[in-house]
VEXZADREN-936327 format. One record per residue (C-alpha): residue in three letters; x, y, z. Coordinates in Angstrom, 2 decimals. Last residue first. Example, Ala and Ser with C-alpha at 12.3 -4.5 7.8 and 13.67 -1.06 7.14 Angstrom:
BEGIN
(site ser, (13.67, -1.06, 7.14))
(site ala, (12.30, -4.50, 7.80))
REM end
This chain:
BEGIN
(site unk, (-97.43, 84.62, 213.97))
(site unk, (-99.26, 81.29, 213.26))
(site unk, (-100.79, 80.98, 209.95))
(site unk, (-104.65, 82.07, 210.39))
(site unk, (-107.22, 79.44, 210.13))
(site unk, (-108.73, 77.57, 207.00))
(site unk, (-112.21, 76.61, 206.83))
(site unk, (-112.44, 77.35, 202.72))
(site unk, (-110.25, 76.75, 200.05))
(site unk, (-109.67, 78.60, 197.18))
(site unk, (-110.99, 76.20, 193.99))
(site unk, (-108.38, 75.32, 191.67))
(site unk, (-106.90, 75.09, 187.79))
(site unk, (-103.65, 76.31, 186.99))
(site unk, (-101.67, 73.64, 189.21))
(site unk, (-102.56, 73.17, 192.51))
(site unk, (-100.02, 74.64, 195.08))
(site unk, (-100.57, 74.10, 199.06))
(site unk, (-102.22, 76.97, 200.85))
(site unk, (-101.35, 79.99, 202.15))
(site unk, (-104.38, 82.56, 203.67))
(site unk, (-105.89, 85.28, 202.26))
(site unk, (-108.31, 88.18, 204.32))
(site unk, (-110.74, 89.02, 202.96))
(site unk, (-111.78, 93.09, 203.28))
(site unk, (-112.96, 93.57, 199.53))
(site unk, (-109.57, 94.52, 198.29))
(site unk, (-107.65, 91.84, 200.24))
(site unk, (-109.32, 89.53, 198.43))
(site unk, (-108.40, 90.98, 194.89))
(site unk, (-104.99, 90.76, 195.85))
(site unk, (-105.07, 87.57, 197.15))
(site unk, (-105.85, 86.40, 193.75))
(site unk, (-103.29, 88.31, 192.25))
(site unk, (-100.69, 87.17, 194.83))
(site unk, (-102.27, 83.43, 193.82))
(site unk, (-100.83, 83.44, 190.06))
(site unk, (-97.76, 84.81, 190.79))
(site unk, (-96.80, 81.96, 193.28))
(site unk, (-97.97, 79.68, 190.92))
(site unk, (-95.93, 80.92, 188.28))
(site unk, (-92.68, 81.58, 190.38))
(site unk, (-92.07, 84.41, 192.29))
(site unk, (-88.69, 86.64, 191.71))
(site unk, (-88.19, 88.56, 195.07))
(site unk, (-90.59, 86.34, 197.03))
(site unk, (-93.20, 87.69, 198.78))
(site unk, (-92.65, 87.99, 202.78))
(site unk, (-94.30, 85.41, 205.14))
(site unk, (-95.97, 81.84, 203.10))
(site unk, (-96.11, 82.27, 199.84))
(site unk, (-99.51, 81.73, 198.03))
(site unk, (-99.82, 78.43, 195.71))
(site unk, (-103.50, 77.73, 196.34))
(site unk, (-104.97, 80.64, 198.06))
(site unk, (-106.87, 79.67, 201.45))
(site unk, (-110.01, 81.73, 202.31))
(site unk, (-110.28, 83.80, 205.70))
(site unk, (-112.88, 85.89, 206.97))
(site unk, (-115.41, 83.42, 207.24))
(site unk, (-119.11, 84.49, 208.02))
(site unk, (-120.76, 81.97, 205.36))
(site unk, (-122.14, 84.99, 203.32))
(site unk, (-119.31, 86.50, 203.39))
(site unk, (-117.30, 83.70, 202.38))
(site unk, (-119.67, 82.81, 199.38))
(site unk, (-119.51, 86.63, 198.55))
(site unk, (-115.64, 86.11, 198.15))
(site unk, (-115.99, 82.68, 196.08))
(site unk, (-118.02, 84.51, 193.31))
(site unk, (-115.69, 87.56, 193.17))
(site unk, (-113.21, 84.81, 192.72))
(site unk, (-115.22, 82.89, 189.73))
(site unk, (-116.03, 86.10, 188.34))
(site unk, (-112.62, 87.43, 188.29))
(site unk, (-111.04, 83.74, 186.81))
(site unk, (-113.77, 84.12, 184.02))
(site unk, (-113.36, 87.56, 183.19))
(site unk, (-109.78, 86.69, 182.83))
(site unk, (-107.49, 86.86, 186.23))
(site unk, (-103.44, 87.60, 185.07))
(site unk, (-100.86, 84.60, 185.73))
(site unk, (-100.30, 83.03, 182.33))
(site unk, (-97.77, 80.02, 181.72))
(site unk, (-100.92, 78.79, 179.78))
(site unk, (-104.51, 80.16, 181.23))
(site unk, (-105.40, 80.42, 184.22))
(site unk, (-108.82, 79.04, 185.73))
(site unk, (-110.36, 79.64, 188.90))
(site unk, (-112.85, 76.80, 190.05))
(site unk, (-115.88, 77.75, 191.55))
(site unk, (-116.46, 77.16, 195.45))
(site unk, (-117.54, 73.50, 196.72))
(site unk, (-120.39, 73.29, 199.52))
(site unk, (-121.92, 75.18, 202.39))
(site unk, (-125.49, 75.76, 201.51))
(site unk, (-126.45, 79.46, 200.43))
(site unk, (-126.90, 82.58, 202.73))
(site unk, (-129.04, 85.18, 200.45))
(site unk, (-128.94, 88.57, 201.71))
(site unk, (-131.38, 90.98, 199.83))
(site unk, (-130.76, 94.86, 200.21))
(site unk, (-133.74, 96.65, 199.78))
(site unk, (-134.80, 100.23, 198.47))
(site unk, (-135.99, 98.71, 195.16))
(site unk, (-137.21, 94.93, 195.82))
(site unk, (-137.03, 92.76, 192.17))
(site unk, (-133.25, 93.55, 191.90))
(site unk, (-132.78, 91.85, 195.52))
(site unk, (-134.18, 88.94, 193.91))
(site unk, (-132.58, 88.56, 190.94))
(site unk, (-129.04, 89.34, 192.60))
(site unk, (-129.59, 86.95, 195.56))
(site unk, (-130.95, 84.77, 192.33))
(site unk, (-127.49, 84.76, 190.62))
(site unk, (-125.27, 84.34, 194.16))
(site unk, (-127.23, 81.63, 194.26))
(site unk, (-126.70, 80.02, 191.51))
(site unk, (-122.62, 81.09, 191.62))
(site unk, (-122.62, 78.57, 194.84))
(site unk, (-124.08, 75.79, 192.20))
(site unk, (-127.42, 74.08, 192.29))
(site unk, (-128.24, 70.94, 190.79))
(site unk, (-131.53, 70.30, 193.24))
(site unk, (-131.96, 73.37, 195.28))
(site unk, (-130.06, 73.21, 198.66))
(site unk, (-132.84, 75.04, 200.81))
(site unk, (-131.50, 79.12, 201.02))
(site unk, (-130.68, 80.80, 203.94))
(site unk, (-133.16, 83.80, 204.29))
(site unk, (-131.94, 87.49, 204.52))
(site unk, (-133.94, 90.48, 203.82))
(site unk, (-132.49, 94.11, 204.80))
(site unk, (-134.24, 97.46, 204.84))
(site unk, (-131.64, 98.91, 207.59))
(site unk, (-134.39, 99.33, 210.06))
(site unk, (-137.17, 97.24, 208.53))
(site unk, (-134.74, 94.07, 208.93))
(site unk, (-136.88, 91.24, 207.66))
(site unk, (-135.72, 87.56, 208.60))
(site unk, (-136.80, 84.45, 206.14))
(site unk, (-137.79, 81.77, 207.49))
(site unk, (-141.01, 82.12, 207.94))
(site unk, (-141.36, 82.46, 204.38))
(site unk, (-140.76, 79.23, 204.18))
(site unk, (-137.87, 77.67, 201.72))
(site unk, (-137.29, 77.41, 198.43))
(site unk, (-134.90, 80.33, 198.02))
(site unk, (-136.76, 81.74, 195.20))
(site unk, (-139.97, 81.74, 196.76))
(site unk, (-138.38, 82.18, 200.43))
(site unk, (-137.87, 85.57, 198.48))
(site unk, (-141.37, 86.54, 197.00))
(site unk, (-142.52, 85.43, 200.16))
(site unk, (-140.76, 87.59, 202.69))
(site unk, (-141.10, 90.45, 200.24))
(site unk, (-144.89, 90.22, 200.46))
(site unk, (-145.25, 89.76, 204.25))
(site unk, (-142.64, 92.92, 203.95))
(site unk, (-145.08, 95.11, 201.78))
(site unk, (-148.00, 94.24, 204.26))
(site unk, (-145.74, 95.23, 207.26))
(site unk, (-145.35, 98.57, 205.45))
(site unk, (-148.77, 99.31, 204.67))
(site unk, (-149.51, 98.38, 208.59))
(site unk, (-153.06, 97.58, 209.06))
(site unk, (-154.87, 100.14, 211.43))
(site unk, (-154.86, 99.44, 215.09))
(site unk, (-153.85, 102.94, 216.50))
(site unk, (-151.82, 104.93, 213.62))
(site unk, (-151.06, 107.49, 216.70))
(site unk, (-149.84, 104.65, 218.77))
(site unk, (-147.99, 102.78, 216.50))
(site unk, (-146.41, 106.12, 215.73))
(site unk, (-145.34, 106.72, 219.40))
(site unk, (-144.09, 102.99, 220.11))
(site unk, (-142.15, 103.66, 216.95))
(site unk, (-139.97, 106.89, 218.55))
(site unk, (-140.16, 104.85, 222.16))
(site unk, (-138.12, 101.93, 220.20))
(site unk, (-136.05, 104.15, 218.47))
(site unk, (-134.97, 106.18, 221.50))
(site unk, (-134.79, 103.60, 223.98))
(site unk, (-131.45, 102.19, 222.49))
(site unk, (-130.22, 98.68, 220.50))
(site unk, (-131.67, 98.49, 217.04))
(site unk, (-134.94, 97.33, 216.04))
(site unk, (-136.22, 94.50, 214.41))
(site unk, (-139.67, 94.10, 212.86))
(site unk, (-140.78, 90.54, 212.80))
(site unk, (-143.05, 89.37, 210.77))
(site unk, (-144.92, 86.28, 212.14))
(site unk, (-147.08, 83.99, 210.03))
(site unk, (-148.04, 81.15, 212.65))
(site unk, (-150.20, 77.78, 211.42))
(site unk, (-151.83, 76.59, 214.25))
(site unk, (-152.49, 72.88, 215.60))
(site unk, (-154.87, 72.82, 219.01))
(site unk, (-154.16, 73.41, 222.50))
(site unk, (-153.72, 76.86, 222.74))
(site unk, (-150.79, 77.27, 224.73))
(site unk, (-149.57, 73.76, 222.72))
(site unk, (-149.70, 75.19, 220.08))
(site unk, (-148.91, 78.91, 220.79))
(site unk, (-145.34, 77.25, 222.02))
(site unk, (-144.47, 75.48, 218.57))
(site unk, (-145.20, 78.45, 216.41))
(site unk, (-143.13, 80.34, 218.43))
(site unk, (-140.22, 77.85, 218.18))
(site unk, (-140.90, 77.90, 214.64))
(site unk, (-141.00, 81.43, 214.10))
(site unk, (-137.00, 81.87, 215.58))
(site unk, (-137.35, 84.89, 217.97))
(site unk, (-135.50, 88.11, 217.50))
(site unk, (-134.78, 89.77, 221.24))
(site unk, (-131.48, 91.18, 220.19))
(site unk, (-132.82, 93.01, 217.30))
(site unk, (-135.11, 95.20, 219.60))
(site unk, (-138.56, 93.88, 218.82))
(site unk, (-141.41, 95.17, 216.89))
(site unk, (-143.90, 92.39, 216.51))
(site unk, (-146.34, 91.68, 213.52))
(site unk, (-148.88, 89.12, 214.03))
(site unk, (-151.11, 86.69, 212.02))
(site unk, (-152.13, 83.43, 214.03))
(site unk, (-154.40, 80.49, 211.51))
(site unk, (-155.90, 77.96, 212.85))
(site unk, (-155.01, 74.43, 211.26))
(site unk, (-158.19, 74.52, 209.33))
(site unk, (-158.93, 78.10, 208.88))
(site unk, (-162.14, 79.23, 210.72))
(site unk, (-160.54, 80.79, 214.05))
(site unk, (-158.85, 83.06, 211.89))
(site unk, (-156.39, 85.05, 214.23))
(site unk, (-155.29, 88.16, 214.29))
(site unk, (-152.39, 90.43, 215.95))
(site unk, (-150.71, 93.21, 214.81))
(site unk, (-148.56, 95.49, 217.08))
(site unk, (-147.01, 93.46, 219.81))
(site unk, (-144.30, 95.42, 221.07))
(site unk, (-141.54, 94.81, 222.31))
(site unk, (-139.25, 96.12, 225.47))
(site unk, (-141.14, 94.17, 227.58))
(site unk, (-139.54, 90.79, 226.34))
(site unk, (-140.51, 88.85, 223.03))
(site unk, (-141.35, 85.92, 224.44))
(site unk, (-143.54, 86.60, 227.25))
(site unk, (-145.04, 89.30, 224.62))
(site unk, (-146.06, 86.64, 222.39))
(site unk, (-147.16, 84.34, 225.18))
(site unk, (-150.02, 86.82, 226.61))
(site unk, (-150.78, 87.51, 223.08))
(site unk, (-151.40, 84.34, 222.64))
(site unk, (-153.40, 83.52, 225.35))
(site unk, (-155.76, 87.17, 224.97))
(site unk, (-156.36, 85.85, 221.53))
(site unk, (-157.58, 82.45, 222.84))
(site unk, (-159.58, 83.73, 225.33))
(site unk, (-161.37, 85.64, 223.03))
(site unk, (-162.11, 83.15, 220.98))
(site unk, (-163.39, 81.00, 223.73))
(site unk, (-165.89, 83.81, 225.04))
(site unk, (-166.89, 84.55, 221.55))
(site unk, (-167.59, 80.59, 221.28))
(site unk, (-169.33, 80.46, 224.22))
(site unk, (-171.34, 83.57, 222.99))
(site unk, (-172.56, 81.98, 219.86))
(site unk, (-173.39, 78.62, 221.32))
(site unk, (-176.07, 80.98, 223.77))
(site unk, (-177.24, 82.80, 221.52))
(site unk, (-177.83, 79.85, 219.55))
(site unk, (-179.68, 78.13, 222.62))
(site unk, (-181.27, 81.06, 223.73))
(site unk, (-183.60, 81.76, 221.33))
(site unk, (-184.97, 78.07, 221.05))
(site unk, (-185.99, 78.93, 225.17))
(site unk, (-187.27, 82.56, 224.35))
(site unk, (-189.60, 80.89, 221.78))
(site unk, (-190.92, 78.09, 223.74))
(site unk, (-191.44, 80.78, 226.92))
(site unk, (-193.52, 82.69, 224.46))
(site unk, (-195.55, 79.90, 223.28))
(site unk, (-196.25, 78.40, 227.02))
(site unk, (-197.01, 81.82, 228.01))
(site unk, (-199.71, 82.17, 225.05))
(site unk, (-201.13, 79.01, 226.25))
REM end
């Protein structure tokens, strides 16, 4: 009888143990999987530093931080996509991304530290998870979206088109933001649409506060947008004219400011004392 009892009792042992090591097994699995694909991705030249996953949030939940030359960046979505259907179930991915720049020397230089720290959370990723928030915050979009450069302490995210938004709106919270990070340059990339409107005055051809702001405004629009060139209502076309008229006055001091901050300005049509410079313009033909 006392066999029986015992054998009873090993048996209802076994079953949990048993559940709990299939599900170990499973887990395990599943980390080795996506670290398998992370570093697929990523190239042999990264490194995947942090990795964790909560296997009890509801869609799972993958945490890693990868240190990547810059040239190897991956979009998170596209990851995000992949480790689904590796895994075979939904996942939510929060992937920081810490780029590095072209050369051994850098890379083998952090491969050395990661090493010494060993598997310890990473102070500094933690700070960028939270900068990565605070700006697709303001951005309204996901923080996924947003790209950390640890190397030259740079955040850039393009920014959703917020409801009654103006290009000078987000040049306003790229400034609120990056004032809220000390040490970091925030890059804000707004939606294409309509630059301010410089204003002159009456038979006046000098840039008020208003006229600067609105041109500084447009030039970080262009920056942001990658276009070197802007078109300057009313600018002459080849040499400047010995006497120039109004408008012609008007957009050399425009162009003047451009040329100032590395724009280059481009002719375009007159339009009166009120106008917006005009973007997607090419180069007048030698």
């Amino acid at each position: 009888m006392q066999t029986i009892v015992l054998f009873l009792i090993f048996v209802v042992m076994a079953v949990p143990l048993g559940i709990s090591l299939n599900s170990i097994g499973r887990e395990a699995v599943a980390v080795s999987q996506a670290r398998s694909l992370l570093t697929d991705r990523f190239g042999e030249e990264a490194r995947v530093t942090q990795l964790d996953l909560d296997f009890a949030a509801d869609p799972l939940v993958v945490r890693a931080v990868v240190i990547t030359p810059r040239g190897k960046m991956q979009k998170t979505p596209i990851i995000q996509t992949a480790l689904t259907e590796t895994l075979g179930r939904p996942i939510r991915l929060d992937l920081d991304q810490i780029l590095l720049e072209p050369g051994a020397g850098a890379l083998e230089a952090q491969r050395e530290e990661l090493r010494q720290a060993g598997e310890a959370p990473s102070p500094d990723a933690q700070r960028m998870t939270s900068l990565a928030k605070m700006i697709a915050l303001v951005t309204g979009v996901s923080a996924d979206d947003v790209t950390i450069d640890r190397d030259h302490r740079r955040a850039t995210a393009a920014a959703a088109a917020l409801p009654g938004a103006t290009i000078s709106t987000y040049r306003t919270l790229e400034a609120r933001a990056e004032a809220e990070t000390e040490g970091w340059s925030v890059v804000i990339v707004p939606p294409q649409g309509p630059l301010p409107e410089v204003a002159f005055g009456d038979n006046v051809d000098t840039l008020d506060a208003g006229a600067q702001a609105a041109v500084a405004t447009s030039i970080w629009a262009a920056r942001r947008w990658n276009m070197p060139l802007l078109g300057v209502p009313g600018l002459p076309q080849g040499n400047v004219p010995t006497s120039p008229n109004l408008a012609q006055r008007r957009a050399l001091a425009i162009a003047a400011v451009m040329r100032g901050r590395g724009l280059t300005p481009v002719p375009a049509p007159p339009a009166g004392q009120r106008f917006a410079l005009v973007t997607g313009v090419t180069a007048p033909a030698p």
